[in-house]
C-alpha positions in Angstrom: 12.1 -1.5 -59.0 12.6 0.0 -55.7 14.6 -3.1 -54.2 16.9 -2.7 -57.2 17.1 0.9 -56.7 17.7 0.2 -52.9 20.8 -2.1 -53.7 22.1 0.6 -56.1 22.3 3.3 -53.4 23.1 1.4 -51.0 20.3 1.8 -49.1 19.3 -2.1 -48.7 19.8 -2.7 -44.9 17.8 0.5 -43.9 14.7 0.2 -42.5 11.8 1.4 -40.1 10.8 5.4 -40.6 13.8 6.7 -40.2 15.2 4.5 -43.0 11.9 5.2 -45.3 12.6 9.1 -44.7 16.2 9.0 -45.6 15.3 6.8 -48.8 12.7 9.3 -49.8 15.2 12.0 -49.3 17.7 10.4 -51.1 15.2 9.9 -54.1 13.7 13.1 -54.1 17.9 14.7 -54.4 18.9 11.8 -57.1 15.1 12.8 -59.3 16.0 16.7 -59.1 19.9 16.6 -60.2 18.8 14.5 -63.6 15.7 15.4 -63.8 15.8 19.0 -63.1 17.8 20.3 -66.3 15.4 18.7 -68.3 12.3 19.8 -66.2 13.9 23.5 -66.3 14.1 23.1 -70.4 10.7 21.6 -70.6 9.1 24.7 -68.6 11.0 27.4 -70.5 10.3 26.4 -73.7 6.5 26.3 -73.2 6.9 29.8 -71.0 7.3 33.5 -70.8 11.2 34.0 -69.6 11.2 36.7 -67.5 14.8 36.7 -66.8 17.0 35.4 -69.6 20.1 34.2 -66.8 18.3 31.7 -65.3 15.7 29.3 -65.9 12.9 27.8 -63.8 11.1 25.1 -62.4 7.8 27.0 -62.0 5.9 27.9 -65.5 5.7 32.1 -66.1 2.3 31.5 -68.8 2.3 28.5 -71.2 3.0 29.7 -74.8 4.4 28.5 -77.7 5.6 31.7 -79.2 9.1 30.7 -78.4 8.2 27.2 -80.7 6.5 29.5 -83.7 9.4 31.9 -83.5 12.4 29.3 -84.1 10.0 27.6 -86.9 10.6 31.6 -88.3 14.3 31.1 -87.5 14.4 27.9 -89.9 14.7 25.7 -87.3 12.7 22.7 -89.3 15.2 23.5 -92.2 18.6 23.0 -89.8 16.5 20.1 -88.1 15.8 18.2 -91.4 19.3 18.7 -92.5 20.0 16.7 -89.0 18.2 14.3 -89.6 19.4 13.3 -93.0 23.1 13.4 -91.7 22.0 11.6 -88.4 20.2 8.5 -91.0 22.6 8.4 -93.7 25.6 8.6 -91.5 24.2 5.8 -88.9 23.1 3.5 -91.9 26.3 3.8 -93.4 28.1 3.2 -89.9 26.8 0.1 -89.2 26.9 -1.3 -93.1 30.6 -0.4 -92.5 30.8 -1.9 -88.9 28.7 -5.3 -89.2 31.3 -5.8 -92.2 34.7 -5.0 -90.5 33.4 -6.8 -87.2 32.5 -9.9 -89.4 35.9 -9.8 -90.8 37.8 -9.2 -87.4 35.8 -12.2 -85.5 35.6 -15.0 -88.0 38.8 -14.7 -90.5 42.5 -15.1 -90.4 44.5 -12.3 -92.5 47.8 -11.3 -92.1 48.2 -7.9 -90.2 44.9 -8.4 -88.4 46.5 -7.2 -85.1 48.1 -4.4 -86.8 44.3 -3.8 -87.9 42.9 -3.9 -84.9 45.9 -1.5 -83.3 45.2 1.0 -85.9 41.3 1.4 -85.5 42.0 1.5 -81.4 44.4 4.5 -82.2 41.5 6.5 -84.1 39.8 6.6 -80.7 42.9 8.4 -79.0 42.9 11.4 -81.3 40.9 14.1 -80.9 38.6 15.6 -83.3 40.8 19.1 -83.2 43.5 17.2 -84.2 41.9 15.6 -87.7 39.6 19.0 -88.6 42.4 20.2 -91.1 43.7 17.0 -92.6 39.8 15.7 -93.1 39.0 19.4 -94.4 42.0 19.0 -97.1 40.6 15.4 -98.2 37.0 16.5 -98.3 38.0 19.0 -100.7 39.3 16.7 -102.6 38.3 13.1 -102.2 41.2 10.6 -103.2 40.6 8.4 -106.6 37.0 10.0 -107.2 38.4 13.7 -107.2 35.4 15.6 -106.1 34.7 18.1 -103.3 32.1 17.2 -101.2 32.8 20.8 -99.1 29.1 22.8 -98.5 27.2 19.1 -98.9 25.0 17.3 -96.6 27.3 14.0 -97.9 30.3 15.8 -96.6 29.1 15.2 -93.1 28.1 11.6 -93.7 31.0 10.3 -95.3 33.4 10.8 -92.5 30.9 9.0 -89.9 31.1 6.0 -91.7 33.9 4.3 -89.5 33.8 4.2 -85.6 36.3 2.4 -83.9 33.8 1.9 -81.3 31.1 0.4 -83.2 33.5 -1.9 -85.0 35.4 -3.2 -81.9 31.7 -3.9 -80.1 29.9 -5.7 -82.7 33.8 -7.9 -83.1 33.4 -9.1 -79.7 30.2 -9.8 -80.4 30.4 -11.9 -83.0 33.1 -13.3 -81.3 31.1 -14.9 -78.7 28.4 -16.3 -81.4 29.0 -20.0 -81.6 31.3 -21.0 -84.7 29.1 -24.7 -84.4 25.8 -22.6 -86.2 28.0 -20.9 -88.7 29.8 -25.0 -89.4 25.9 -26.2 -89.6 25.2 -23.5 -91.8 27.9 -24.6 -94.3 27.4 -28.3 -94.4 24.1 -27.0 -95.6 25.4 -25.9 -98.5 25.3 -21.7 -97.4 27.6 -19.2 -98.2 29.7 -17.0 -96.6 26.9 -13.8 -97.0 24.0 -16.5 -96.4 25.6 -17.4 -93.2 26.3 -13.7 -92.3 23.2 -12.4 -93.1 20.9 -15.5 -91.6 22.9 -16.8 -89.1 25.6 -14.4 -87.6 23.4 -10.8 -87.9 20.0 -12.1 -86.0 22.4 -13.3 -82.9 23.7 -9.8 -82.7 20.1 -7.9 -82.5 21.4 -6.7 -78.7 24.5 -5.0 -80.3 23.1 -3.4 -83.2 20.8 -1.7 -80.2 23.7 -0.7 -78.7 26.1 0.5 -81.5 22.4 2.0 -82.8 22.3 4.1 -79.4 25.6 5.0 -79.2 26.4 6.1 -83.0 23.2 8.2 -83.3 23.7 10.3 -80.2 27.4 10.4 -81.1 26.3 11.8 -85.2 23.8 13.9 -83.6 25.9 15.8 -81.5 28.6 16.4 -84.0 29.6 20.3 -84.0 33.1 20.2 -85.4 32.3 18.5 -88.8 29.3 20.1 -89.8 31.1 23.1 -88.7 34.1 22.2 -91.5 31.9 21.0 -94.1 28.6 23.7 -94.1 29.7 27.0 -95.8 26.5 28.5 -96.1 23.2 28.0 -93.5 21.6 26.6 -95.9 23.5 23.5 -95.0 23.4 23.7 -91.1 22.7 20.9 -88.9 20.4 22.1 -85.7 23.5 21.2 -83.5 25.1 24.3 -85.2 22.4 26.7 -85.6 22.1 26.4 -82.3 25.1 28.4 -81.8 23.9 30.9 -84.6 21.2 31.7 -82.8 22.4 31.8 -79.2 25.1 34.7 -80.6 22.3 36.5 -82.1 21.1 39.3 -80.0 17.7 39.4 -81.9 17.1 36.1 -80.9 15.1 35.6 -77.5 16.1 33.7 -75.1 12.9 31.3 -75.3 13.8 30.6 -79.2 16.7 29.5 -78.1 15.7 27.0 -75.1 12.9 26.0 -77.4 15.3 24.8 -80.8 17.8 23.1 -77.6 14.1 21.1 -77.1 13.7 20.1 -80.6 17.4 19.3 -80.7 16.8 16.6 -77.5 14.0 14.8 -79.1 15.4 12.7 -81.5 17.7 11.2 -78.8 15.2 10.4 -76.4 12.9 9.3 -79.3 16.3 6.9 -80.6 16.9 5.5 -77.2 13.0 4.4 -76.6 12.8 2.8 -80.0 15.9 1.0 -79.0 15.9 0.7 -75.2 15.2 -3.1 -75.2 18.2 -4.1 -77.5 20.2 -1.5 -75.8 19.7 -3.2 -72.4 19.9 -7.0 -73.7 23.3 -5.6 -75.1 24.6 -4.5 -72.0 23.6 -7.0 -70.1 24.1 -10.1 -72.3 27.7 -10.7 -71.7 26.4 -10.9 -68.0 25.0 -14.0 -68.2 27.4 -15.7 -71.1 29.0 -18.8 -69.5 
């Protein structure tokens, strides 16, 4: 671990003391700029704030008052509300991703460059840009006719496609070998038999990383939730965060503590997925 971390810095051709202080330096600097926002949040949500401008390092009293008083705020409610956006959204991306990708690596169709051109182009336009137009056709969904406006489905719906998911499981798949998927067949299995038992078990290492990616990127989501949710009732903890922050009544602590809560689940996602997360990253490394 350290000789890797040595190489990264840059630090691999320094030796004696002099070399062993300036490494510990050097670690000590690079463990306090990530670490220390986190350490800061960590200490002020199980303290007394004393000053509400800054935050500290050093605890002021352990308490959980701040925890008790956001679970007052509704916090669990807005978290819950999270959570079912974050699961249904995320399932429903990669149902939609695995499918397109699947489509885009293995068959021949006519306009499949214009296809690919077009879900590249989704990636270039900022969410500002589609808040109205997606507002008009949630309020009225084409074909079906219903408004999903002020339900939790409103804010999973449009999560279902993400050009980045689709275009990283494609090149995926892409680099599976066609041989197994020609086996398969001459054994007498389908097209969803090869998918599902040939194809989808060879891509473990990007479902990690499309798993990663797409939950942090549904969890952070403040503009849809923010079009969709007319009430609080329907709040995701991403935007009650902002409620509470603009409400004067609201300590400082409540606050800091909710921000906690809302960090969890993304820390939680990425241990649970860490080991496909890395194979994925590091997989077409070694291809070849």
């Amino acid at each position: 671990m350290n000789r890797r971390m040595d190489t990264a810095l840059g630090l691999g051709g320094v030796r004696g003391p002099l070399g062993a202080a300036v490494k510990t330096v050097v670690y000590v600097v690079v463990v306090f700029v990530f670490a220390g926002p986190l350490l800061a949040l960590l200490v002020s949500a199980f303290g007394k704030i004393t000053d509400p401008t800054k935050l500290s390092l050093v605890p002021h009293g352990f308490t959980i008052d701040n925890f008790t008083e956001a679970f007052h705020q509704g916090v669990l409610r807005y978290l819950a509300n999270s959570l079912i956006v974050v699961g249904g959204g995320l399932l429903l991306q990669i149902l939609v991703s695995i499918s397109a990708a699947y489509a885009l690596a293995r068959k021949q169709f006519p306009g499949m460059r214009l296809v690919v051109l077009l879900i590249l182009s989704t990636m270039m336009l900022p969410e500002e840009i589609l808040a109205i137009p997606l507002s008009l056709v949630l309020a009225d969904v084409p074909v079906i006719h219903i408004n999903l406006i002020g339900t939790l489905a409103g804010m999973i719906v449009p999560l279902g496609a993400w050009a980045f998911s689709i275009l990283v499981m494609t090149e995926f798949m892409k680099e599976v070998p066609v041989e197994l998927e020609e086996a398969a067949r001459l054994d007498g299995a389908g097209d969803l038999r090869i998918f599902f038992s040939v194809v989808l078990p060879l891509c473990r290492p990007a479902l990690g990383v499309i798993g990663i990616f797409g939950f942090n990127m549904i969890w952070d989501q403040y503009v849809l939730p923010l079009l969709v949710a007319t009430d609080s009732s329907k709040f995701t903890l991403v935007l009650a965060l902002r409620s509470l922050r603009a409400d004067d009544t609201v300590g400082t602590g409540v606050v800091i503590a909710s921000a906690l809560l809302a960090l969890l689940p993304s820390v939680i996602a990425f241990l649970a997925l860490q080991r496909q997360f890395m194979r994925g990253l590091t997989s077409g490394a070694v291809k070849g």
